[in-house]
C-alpha beads as a LAMMPS data file, in Angstrom:
LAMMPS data file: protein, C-alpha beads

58 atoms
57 bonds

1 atom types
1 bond types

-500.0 500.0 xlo xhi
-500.0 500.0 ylo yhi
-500.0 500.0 zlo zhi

Masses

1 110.0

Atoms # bond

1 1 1 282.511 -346.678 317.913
2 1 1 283.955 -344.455 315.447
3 1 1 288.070 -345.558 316.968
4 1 1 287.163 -349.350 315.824
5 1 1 285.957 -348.123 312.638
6 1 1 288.818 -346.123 312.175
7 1 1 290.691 -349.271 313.606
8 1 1 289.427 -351.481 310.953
9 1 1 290.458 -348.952 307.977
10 1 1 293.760 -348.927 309.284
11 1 1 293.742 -352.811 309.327
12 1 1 292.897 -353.150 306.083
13 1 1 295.309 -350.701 304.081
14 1 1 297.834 -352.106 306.349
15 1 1 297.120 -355.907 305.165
16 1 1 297.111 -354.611 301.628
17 1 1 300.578 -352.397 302.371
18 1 1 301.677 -356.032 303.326
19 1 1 300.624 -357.584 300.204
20 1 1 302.256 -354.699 297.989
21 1 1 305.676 -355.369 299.795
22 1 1 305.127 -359.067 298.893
23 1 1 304.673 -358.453 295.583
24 1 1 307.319 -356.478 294.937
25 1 1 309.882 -358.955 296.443
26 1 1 308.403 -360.989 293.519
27 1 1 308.951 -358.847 290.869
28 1 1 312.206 -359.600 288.566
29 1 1 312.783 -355.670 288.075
30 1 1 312.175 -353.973 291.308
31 1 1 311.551 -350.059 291.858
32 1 1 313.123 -349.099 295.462
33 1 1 311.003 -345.756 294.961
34 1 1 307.911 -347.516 295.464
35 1 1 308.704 -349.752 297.995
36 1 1 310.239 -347.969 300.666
37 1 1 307.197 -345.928 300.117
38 1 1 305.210 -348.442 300.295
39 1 1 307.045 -349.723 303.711
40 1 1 307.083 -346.539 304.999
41 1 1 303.529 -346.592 305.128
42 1 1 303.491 -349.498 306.488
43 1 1 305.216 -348.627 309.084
44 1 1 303.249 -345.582 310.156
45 1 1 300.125 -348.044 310.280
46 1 1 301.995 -350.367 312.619
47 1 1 302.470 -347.822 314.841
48 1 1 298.819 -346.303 314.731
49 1 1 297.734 -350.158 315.366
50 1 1 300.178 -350.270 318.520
51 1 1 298.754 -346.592 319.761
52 1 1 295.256 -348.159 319.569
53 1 1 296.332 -351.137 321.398
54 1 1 297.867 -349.385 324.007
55 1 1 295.373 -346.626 324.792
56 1 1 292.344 -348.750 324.898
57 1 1 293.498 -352.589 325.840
58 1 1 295.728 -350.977 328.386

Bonds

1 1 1 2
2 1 2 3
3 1 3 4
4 1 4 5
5 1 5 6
6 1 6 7
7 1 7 8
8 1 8 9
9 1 9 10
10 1 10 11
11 1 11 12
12 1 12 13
13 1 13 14
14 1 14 15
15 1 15 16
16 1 16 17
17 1 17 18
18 1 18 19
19 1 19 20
20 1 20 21
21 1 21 22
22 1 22 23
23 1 23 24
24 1 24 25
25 1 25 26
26 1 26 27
27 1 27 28
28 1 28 29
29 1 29 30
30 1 30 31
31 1 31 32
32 1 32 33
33 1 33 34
34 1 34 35
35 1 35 36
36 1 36 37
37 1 37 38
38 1 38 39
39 1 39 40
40 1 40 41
41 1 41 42
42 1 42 43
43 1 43 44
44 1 44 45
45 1 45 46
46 1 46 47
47 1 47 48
48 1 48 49
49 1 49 50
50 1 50 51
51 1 51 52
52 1 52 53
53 1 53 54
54 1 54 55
55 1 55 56
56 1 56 57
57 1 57 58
């Protein structure tokens, strides 16, 4: 129980990481800092999604 809550956080900061990314492609004056930060993390939740995939689907 507690791996699909943990799941579910990870789903939801990674949807919102998503969103961030988005809006910075938007914006006219863009700070590279912040987004490969920003997709750096979003990577890393990517990955914890796959591992959860793969350990319990498979």
């Amino acid at each position: 129980m507690s791996d699909i809550i943990r799941l579910f956080i990870v789903m939801l900061i990674t949807i919102y990481l998503f969103f961030s990314v988005i809006m910075e492609f938007k914006k006219p004056q863009k700070s590279m800092f912040w987004f490969s930060i920003e997709v750096l993390f979003l990577l890393g939740m990517v990955l914890l999604i796959k591992e959860f995939f793969i350990k319990y689907i498979t």
